[in-house]
Backbone bond lengths (Angstrom), bond angles and torsions (degrees), N, CA, C in turn:
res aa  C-N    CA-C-N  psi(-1)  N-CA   C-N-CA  omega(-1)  CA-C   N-CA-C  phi
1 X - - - 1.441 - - 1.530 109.28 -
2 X 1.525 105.48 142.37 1.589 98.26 -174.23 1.644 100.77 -111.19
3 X 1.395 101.91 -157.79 1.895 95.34 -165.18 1.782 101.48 -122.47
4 X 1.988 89.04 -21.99 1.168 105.56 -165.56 1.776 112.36 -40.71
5 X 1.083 112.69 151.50 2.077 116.34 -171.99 1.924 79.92 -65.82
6 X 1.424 95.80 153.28 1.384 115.82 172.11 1.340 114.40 -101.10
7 X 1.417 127.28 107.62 1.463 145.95 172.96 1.547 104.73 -85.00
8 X 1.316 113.60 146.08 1.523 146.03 145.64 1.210 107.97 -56.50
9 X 1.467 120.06 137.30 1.613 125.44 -178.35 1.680 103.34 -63.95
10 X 1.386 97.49 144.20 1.582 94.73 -165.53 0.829 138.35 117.93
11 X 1.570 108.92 -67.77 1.525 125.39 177.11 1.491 113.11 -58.56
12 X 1.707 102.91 152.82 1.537 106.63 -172.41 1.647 110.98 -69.52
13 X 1.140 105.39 158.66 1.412 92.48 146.37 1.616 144.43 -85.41
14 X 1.342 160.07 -177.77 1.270 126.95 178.30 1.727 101.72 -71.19
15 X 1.302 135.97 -39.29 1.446 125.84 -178.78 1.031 122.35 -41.81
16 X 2.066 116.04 -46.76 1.126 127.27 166.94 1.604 123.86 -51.70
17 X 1.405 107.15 -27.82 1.597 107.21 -156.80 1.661 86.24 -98.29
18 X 1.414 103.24 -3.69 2.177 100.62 -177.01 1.449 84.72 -96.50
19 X 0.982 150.13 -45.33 1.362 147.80 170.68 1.376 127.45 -54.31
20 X 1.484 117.52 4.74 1.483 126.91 -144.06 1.723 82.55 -129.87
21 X 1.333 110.05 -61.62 1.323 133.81 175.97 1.817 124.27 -41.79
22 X 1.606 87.30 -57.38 1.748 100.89 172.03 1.554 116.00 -63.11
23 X 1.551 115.44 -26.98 1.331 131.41 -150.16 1.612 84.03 -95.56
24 X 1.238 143.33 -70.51 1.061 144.97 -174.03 1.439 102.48 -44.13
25 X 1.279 106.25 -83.70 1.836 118.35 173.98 1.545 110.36 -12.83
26 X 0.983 119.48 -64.70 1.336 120.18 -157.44 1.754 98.47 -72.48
27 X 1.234 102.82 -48.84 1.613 116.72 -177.21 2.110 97.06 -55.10
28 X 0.739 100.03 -49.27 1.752 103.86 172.02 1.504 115.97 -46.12
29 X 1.328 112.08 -43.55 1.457 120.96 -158.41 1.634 97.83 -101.96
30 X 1.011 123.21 -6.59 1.270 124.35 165.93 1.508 121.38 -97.29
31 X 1.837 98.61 -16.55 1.352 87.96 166.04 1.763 128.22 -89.87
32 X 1.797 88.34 -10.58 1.457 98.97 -179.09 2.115 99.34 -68.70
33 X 0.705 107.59 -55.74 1.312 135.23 -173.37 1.384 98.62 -31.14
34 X 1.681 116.44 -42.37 1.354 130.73 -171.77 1.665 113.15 -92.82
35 X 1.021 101.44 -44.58 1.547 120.97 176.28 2.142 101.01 -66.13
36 X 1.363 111.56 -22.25 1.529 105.77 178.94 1.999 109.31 -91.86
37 X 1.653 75.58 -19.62 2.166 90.46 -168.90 1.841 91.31 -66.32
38 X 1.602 108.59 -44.92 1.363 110.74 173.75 1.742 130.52 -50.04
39 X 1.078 108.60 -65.34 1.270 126.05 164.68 1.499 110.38 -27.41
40 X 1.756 108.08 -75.89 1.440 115.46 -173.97 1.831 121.74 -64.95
41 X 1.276 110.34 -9.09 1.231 126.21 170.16 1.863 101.62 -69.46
42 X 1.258 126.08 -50.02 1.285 130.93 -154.70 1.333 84.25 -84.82
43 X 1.556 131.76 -77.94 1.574 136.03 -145.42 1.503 108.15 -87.54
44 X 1.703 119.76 -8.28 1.579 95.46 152.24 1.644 101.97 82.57
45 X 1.341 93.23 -129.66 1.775 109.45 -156.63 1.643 88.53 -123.96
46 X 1.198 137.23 14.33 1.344 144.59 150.35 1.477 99.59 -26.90
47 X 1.338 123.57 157.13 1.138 138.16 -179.98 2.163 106.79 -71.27
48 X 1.254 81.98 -35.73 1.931 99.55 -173.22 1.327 88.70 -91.74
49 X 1.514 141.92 -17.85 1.350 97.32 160.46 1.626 123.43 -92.95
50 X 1.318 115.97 -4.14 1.584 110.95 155.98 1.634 113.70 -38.21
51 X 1.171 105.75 -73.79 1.610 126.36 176.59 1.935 105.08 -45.36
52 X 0.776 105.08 -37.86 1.904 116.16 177.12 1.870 100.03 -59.31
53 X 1.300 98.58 -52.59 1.598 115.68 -137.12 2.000 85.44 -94.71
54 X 1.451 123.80 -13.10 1.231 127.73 157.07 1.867 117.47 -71.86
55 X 1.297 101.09 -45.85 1.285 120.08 -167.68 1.647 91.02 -74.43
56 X 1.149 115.20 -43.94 1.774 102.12 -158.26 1.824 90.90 -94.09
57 X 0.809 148.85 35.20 1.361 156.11 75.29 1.350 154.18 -12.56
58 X 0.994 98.67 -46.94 1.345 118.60 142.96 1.787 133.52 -62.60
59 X 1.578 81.14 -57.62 1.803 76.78 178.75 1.606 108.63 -74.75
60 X 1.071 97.69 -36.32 1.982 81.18 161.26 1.269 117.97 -32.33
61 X 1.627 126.56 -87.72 1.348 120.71 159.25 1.555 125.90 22.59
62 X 1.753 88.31 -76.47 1.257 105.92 168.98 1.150 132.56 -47.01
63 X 0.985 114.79 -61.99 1.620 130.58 -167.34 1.428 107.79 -44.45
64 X 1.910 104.94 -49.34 1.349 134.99 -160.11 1.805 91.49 -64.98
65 X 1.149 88.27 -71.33 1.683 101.72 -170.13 2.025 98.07 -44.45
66 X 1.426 137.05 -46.64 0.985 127.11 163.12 1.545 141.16 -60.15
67 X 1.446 98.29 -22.43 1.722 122.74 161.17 1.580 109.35 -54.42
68 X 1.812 110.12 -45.68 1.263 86.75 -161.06 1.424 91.63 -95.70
69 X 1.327 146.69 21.56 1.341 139.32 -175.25 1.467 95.26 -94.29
70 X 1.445 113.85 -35.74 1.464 101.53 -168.90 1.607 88.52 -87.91
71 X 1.036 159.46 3.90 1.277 147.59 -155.54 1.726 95.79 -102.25
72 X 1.399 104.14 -76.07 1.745 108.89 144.27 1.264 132.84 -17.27
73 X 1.539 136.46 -52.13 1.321 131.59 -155.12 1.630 90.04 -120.49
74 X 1.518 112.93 24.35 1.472 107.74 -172.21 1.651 134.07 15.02
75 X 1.695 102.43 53.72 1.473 122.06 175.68 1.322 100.95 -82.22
76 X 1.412 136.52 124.07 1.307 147.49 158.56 2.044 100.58 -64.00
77 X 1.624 98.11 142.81 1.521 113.88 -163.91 1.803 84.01 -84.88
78 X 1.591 93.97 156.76 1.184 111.93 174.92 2.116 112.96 -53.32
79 X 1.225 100.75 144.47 1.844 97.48 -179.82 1.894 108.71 -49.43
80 X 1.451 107.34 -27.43 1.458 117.51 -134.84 1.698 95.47 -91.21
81 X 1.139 114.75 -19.30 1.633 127.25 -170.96 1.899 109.38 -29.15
82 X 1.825 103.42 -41.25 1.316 100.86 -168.15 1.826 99.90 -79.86
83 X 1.339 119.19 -16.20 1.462 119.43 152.79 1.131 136.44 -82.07
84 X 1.238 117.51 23.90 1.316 126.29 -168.52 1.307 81.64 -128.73
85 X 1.484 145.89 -48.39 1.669 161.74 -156.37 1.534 79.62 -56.50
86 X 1.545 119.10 -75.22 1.318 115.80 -149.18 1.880 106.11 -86.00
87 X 1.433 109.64 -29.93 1.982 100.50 172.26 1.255 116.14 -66.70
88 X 1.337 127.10 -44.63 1.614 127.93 166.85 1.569 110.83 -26.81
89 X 1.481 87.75 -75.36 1.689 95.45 178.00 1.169 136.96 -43.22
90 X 1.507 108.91 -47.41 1.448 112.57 176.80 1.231 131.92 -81.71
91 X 2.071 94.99 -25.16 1.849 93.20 152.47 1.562 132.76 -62.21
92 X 1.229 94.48 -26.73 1.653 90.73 -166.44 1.686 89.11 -73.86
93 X 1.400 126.09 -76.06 1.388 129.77 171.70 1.544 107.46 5.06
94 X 1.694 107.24 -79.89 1.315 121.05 -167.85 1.954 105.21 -47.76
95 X 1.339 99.12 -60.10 1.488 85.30 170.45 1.154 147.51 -57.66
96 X 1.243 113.26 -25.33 1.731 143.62 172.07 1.933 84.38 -58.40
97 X 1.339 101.01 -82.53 1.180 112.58 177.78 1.960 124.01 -19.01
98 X 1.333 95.22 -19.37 1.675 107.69 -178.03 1.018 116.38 -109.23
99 X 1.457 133.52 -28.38 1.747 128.54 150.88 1.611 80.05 172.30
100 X 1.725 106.46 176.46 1.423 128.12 176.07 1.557 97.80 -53.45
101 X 1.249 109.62 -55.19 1.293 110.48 -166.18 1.988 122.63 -49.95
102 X 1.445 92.30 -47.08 1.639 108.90 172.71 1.309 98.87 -56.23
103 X 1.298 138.94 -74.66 1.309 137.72 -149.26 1.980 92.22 -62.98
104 X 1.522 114.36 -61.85 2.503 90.39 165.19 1.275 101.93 -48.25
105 X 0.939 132.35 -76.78 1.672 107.25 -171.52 1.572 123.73 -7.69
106 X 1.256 89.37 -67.10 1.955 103.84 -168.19 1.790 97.11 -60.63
107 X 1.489 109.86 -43.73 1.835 100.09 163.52 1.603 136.17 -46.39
108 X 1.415 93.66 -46.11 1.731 108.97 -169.91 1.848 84.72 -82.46
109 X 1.230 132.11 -33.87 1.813 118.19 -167.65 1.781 89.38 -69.42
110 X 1.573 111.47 -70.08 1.252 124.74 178.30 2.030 111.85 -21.50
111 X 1.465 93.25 -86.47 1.599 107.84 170.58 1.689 113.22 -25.05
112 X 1.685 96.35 -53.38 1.817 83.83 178.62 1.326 141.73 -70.75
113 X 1.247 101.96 -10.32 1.159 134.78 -176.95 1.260 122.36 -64.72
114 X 1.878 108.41 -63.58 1.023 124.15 151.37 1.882 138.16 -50.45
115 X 1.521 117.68 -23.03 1.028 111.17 -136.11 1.904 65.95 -92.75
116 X 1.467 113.06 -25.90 1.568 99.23 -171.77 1.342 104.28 -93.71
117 X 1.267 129.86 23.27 1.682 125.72 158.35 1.617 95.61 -90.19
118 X 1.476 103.62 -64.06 1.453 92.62 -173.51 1.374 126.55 -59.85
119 X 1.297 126.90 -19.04 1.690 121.32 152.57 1.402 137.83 -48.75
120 X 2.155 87.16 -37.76 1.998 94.37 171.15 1.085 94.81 -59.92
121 X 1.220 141.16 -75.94 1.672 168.51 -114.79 1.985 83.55 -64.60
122 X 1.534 94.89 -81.06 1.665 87.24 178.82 1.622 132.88 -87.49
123 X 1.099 108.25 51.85 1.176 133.36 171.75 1.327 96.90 -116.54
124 X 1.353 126.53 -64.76 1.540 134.43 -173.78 1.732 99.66 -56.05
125 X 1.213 115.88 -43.83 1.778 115.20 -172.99 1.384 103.48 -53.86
126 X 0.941 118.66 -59.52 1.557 128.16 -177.02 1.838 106.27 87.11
127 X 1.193 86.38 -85.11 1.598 105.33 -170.04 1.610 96.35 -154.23
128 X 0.997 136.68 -16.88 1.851 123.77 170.63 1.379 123.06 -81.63
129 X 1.506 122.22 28.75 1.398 137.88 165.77 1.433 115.85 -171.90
130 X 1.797 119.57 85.77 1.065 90.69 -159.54 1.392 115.15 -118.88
131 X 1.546 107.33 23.54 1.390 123.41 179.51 1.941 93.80 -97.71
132 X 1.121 100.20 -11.85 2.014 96.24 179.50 1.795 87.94 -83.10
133 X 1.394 91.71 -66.66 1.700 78.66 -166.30 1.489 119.97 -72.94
134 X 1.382 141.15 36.61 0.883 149.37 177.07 1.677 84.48 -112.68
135 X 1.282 119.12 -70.21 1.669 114.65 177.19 1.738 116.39 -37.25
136 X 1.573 117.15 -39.68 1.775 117.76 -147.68 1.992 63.66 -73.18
137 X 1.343 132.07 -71.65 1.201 147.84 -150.90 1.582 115.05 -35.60
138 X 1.251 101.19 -33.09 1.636 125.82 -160.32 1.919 91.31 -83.49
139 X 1.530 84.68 -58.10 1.677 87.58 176.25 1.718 113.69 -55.29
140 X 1.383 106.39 -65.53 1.568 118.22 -165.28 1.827 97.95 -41.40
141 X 1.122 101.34 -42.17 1.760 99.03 -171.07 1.640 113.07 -70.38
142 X 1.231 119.40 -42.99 1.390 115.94 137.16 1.426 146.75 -34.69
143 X 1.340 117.38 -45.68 1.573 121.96 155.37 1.410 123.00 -72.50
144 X 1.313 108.00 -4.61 1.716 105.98 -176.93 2.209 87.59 -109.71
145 X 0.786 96.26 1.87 1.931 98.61 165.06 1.628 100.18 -99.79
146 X 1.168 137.70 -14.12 1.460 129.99 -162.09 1.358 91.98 -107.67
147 X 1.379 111.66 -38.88 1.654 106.94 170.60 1.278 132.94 -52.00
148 X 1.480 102.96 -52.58 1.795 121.32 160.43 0.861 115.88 -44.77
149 X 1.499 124.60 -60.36 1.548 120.92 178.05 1.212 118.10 -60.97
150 X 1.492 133.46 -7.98 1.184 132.38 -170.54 1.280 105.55 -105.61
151 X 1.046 138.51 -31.36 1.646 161.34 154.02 1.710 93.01 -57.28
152 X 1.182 153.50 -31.14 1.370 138.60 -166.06 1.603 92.56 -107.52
153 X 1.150 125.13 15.74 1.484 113.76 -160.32 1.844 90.39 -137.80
154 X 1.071 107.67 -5.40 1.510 114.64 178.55 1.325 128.48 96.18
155 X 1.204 103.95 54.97 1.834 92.84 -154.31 1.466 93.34 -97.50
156 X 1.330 138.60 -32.51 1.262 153.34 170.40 1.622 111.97 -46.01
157 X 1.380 100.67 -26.82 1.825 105.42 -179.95 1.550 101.48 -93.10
158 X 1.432 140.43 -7.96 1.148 134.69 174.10 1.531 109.01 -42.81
159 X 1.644 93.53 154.64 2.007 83.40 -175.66 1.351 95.32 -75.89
160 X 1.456 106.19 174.20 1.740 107.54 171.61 1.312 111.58 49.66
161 X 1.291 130.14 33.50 1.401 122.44 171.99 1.448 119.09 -71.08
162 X 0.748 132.07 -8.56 1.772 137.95 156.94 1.163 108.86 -59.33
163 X 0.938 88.51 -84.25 2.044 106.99 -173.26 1.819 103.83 -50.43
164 X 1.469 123.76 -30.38 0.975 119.34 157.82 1.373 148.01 -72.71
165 X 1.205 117.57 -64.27 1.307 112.98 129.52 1.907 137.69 -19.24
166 X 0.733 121.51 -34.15 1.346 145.96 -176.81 1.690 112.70 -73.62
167 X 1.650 99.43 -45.14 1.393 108.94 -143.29 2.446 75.04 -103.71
168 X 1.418 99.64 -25.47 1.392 88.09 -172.28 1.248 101.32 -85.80
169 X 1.287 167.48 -44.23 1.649 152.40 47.37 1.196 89.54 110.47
170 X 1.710 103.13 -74.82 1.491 104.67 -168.84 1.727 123.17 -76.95
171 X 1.505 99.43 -32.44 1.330 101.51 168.19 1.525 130.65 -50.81
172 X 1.582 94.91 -35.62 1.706 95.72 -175.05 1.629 116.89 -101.13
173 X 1.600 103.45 23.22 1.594 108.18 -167.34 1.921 78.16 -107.31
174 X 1.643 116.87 -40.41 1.412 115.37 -164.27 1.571 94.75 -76.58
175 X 1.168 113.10 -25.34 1.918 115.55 -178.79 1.855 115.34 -67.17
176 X 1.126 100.06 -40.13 1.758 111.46 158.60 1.255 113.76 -70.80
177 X 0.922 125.18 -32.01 1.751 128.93 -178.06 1.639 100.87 -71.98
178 X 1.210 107.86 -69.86 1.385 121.20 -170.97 1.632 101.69 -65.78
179 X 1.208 116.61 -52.57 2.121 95.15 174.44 1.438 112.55 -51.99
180 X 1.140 109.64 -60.96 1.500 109.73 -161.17 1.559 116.25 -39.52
181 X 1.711 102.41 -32.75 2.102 99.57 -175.73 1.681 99.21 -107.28
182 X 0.839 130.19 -29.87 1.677 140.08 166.81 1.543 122.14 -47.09
């Protein structure tokens, strides 16, 4: 008799679901990374891309600090990365492309998005990874500062901010879905 917890056929194991986690994460932060390369390409020396060109700084960081976790814990990157290369980009662009305000928008939709993945994420860690969830934490508290700033900068007055927000919301809830098994 073993002691091991008893799983349902199927279900991950926790290694798998730490492997599931890193793989997404990193794939996330590379899309922010891409989605900010977009933005700052369109608005330049704009006042919002100062504030862009702080923020996409950060998620570098990120990305980096998640590069070497998967490099370490030998997690293979999501399939989708070279689709993530070109949607990042062209979202942020496209929004840039719609005023200062659109391109915070796409932060505060993006940011919210994230800040409640990275809450499941360490909620689920508990205490059996606690140098990951010390990292998702480090990040999450960081993306909920990119939100603020994006919300103090007007992103809420963008036109169509419903429908915008909304429509980016969904993109990056199906973009976590789709890295994590891809």
């Amino acid at each position: 008799m073993t002691d091991a917890p008893k799983r349902l056929p199927g279900e991950m194991t926790q290694a798998q679901e730490t492997e599931r986690m890193i793989r997404v994460n990193q794939a996330g932060e590379y899309g922010a990374v891409r989605i900010y390369e977009g933005q700052i390409a369109v608005l330049g020396a704009r006042p919002a891309g100062n504030a862009i060109r702080r923020m996409a700084a950060q998620e570098a960081v990120h990305l980096q600090k998640f590069d070497r976790l998967m490099n370490e814990r030998r997690v293979r990157p999501t399939l989708l990365s070279p689709v993530w290369h070109m949607a990042g980009f062209a979202l942020g662009a496209a929004t840039a492309l719609m005023g200062e305000k659109a391109a915070m928008a796409c932060t505060v939709a993006v940011e919210e998005v994230i800040d409640e993945h990275y809450a499941r994420q360490a909620e689920r860690l508990e205490g059996d990874d606690p140098a990951l969830k010390g990292l998702i934490e480090e990040c999450r508290a960081e993306e909920i500062e990119h939100k603020h700033e994006a919300e103090q900068a007007g992103a809420r007055e963008a036109p169509g901010y419903p429908v915008l927000s909304g429509a980016i919301k969904t993109g990056a809830r199906l973009a976590i879905w789709l890295s994590s098994r891809v």
